[in-house]
C-alpha positions in Angstrom: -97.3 54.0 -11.4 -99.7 56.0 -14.2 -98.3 55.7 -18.0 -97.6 59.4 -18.0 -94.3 58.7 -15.2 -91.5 59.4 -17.5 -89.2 55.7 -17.3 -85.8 56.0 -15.8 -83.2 57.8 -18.1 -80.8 55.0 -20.0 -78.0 57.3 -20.7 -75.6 56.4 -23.1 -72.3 58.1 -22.8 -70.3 59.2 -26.4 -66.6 60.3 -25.4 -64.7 62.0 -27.6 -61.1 62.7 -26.6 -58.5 65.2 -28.6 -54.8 65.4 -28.1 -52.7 67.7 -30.0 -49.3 67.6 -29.3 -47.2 70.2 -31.3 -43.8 69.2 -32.1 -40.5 71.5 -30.7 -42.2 73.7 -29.0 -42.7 74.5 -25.5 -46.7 74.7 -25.3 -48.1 72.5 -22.9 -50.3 69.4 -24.3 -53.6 70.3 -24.7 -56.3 67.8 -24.2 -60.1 67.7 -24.5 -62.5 65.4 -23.1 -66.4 65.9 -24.3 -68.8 63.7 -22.7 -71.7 64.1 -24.8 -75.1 62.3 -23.7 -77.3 60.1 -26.2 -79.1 62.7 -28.1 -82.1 60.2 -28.9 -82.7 61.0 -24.8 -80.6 63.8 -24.2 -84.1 65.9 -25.9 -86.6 63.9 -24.0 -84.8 64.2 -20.6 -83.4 68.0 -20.8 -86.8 69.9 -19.6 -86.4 67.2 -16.7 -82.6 67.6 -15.8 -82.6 71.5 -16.4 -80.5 73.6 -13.8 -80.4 77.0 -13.1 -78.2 79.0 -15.0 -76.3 80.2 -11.9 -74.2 76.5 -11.5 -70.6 76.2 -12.7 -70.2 74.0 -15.7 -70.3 70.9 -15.5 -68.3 70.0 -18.2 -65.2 71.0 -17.6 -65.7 69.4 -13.8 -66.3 66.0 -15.2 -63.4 66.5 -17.8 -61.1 68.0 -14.9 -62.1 64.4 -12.3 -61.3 62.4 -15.2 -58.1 63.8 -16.5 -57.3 63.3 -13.0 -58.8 59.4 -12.8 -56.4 58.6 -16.0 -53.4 60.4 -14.2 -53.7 58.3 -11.0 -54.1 55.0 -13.0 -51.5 55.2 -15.3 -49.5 56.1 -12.6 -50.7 53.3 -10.8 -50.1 51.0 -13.5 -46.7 52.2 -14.0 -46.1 51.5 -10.2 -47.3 48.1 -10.5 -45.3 47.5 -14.1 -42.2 48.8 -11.5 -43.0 46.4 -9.3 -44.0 43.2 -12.0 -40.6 44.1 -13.1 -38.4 44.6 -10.0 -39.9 41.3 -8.8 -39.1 39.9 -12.2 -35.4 41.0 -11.5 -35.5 39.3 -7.9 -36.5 35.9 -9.1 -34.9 35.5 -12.5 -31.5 36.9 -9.9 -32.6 33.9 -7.4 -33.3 31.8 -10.3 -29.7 32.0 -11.6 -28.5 32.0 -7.9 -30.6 28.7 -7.4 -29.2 27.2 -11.1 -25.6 28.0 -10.1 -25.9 26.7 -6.2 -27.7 23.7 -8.6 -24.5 23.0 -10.5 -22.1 23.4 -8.0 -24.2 20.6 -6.0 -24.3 18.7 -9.2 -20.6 19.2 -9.1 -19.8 17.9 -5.6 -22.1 15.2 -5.9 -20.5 13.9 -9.1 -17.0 14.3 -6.9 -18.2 13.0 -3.9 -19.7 9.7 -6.0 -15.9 9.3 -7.2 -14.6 9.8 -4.2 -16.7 6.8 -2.7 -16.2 4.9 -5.8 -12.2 5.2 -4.7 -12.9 4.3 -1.2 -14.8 1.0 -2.3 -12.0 0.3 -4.3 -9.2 0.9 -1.3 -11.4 -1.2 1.3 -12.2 -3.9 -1.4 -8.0 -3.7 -1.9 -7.1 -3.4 2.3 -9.9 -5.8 2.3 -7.9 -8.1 0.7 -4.5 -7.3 1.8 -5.7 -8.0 4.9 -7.2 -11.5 4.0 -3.3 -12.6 3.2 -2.3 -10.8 5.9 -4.2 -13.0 7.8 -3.7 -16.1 6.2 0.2 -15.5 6.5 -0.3 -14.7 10.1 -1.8 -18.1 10.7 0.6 -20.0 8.6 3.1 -18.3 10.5 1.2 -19.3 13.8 1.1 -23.1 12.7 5.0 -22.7 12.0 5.7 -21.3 15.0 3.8 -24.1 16.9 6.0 -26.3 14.6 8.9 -24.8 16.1 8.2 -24.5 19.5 7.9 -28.5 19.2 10.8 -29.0 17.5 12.7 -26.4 20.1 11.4 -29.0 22.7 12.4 -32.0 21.0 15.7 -30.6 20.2 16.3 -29.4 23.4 15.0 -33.2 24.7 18.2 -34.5 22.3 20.8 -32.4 23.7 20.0 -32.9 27.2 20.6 -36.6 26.8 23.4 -36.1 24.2 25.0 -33.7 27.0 24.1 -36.8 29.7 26.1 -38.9 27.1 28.8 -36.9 26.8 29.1 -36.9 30.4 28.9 -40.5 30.7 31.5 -40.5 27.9 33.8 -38.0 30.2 33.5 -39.9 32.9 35.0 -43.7 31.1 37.7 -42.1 29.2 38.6 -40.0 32.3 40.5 -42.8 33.8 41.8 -44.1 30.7 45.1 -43.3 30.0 47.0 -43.7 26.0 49.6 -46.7 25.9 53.1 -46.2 26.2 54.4 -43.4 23.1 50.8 -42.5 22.3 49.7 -39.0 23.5 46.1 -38.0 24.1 44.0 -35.7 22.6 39.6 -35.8 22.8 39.0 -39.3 23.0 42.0 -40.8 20.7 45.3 -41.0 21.1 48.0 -40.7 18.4 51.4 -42.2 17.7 53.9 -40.5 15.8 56.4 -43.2 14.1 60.0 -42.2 14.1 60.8 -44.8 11.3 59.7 -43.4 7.3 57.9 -46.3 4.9 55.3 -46.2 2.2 52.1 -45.3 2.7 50.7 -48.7 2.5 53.3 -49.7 4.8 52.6 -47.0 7.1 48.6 -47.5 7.5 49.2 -51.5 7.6 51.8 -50.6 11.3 48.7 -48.2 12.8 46.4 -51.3 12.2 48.9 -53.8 13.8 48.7 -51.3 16.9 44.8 -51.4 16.7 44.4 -48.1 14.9 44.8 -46.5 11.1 46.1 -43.4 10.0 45.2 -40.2 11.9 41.7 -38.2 10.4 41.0 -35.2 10.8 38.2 -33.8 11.3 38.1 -30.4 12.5 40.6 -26.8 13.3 41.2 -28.7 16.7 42.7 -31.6 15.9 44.3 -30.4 12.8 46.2 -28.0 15.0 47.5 -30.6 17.3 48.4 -33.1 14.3 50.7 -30.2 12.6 52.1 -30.0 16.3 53.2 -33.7 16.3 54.4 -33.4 12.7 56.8 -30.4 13.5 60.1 -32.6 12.7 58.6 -33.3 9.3 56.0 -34.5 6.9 54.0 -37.6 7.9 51.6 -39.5 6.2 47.8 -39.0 7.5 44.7 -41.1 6.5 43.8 -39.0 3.3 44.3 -40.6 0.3 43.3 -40.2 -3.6 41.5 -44.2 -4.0 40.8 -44.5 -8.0 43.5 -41.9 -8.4 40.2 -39.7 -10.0 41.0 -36.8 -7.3 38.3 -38.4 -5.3 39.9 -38.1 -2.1 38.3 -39.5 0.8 39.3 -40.7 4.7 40.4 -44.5 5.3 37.4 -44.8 7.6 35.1 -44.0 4.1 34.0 -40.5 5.6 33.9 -37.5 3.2 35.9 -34.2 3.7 33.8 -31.9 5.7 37.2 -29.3 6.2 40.2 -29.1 4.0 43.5 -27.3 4.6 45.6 -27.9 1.4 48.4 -26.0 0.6 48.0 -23.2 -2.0 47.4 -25.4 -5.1 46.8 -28.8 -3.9 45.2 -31.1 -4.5 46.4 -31.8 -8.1 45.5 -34.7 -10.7 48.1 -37.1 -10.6 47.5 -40.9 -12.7 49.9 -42.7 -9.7 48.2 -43.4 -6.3 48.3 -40.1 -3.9 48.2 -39.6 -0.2 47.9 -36.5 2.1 50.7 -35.9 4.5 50.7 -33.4 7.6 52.3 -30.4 7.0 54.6 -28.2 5.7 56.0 -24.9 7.3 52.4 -23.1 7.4 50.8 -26.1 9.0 48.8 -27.3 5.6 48.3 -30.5 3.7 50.7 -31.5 1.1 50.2 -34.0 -1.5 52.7 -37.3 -2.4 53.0 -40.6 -3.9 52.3 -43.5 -2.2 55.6 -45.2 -2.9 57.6 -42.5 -0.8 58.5 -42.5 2.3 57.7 -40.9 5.4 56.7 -41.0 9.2 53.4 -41.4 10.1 50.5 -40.9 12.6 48.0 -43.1 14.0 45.0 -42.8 15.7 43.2 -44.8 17.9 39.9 -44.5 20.0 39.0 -44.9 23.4 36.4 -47.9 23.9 
């Protein structure tokens, strides 16, 4: 390419841009773009870019495209500020939807952890409610095992005590009371018709080979007030160290009582029991009176 070839244009572009806006009033914004080229080139290159006369002016072209270039990006900015914002609204919206869906878990978590916490503590408690239980249950086992031996042994007893009795039955059946003696159980009794002292009395049973009557249940003392019916008589009950320490003459201890209303009292002289007054109870005398008696005796 020959020295004379003019280089390649480097345009430089100077743009100068005027707004004047005039305050309360109605006339439209006037704005003016000039695009002025590099006037170090813009005299070397102007015989070379010369144009007929007859073209529109290019100018105001260039000045309308680029009015309309910085209307379609600001409104393209403002559509994508719309959008940075709208989004902005979603997510800080989900954000706080996420934080409070956040706390509420944070919340049921916390109550759900106590809740467990309580059901440890109930199962560690039924746990051990049901460790006595269970140790109860097998005490009560081994006591029932207990039981069920003694039920056996017991029931071993009174089969032979009933074979006994029977055997009993069956030697006193034909064994009848002496002469004057009238049978009752096993014994018989006699009922004196003569009175003495209660010494007196109890040494006349022994002679007959028995002592004064004792009594030792409802039964007997029943049929005892039913002898005694023509009066008091002296029975085998007697105050010993004259301490109210009564007791039977066979040494046995009162198991059933049926004292008058009041009786026994203290009394320093030597007591005895006799068999009965008009309600068919014990009364209480000194030995040194007199009255009937009743023996007993029993079958051998």
């Amino acid at each position: 390419m020959s020295a004379d070839t003019v280089a390649a244009p480097r345009l430089s572009l100077n743009v100068r841009y005027n707004r004047n806006v005039q305050e309360n009033s109605g006339e439209e914004e006037e704005s003016q773009v000039e695009i002025l080229e590099d006037e170090e080139h813009h005299a070397d290159l102007r015989p070379q870019r010369a144009r007929p006369h007859t073209q529109n002016n290019p100018a105001a072209n260039n000045r309308r495209c680029f009015k309309a270039t910085a209307v379609a990006l600001g409104g393209f900015y403002l559509l994508m500020l719309a959008g940075l914002f709208i989004r902005f609204i979603l997510l800080q919206t989900r954000y706080e939807m996420l934080q409070t869906g956040y706390d509420q878990l944070s919340k049921n978590n916390s109550q759900l952890q106590r809740e467990v916490s309580d059901i440890s503590v109930n199962h560690s408690q039924l746990q051990t409610r049901y460790e006595m239980l269970q140790t109860k249950y097998d005490q009560l086992s081994n006591n029932t095992s207990q039981l069920q031996s003694s039920y056996q042994t017991l029931s071993k007893n009174n089969s032979q005590l009933q074979d006994e009795v029977e055997q009993l039955e069956d030697r006193t059946e034909d064994k009848s009371c002496p002469h004057g003696w009238t049978r009752f159980g096993s014994s018989c009794y006699f009922k004196s018709k003569e009175k003495d002292y209660w010494d007196g009395s109890r040494a006349d049973c022994k002679k007959r080979g028995a002592d004064l009557v004792v009594i030792n249940n409802k039964e007997e003392q029943k049929f005892v007030s039913e002898l005694s019916k023509d009066g008091e008589s002296w029975i085998g009950l007697w105050d010993e160290r004259r301490q109210a320490e009564w007791k039977w003459v066979d040494g046995s201890l009162l198991t059933e009582t049926f004292w008058a209303e009041g009786l026994p009292h203290y009394d320093t002289y030597l007591s005895a029991a006799t068999c009965c007054d008009q309600q068919g109870k014990w009364t209480q005398n000194r030995y040194y009176e007199t009255k009937k008696r009743i023996c007993e005796k029993k079958f051998l």
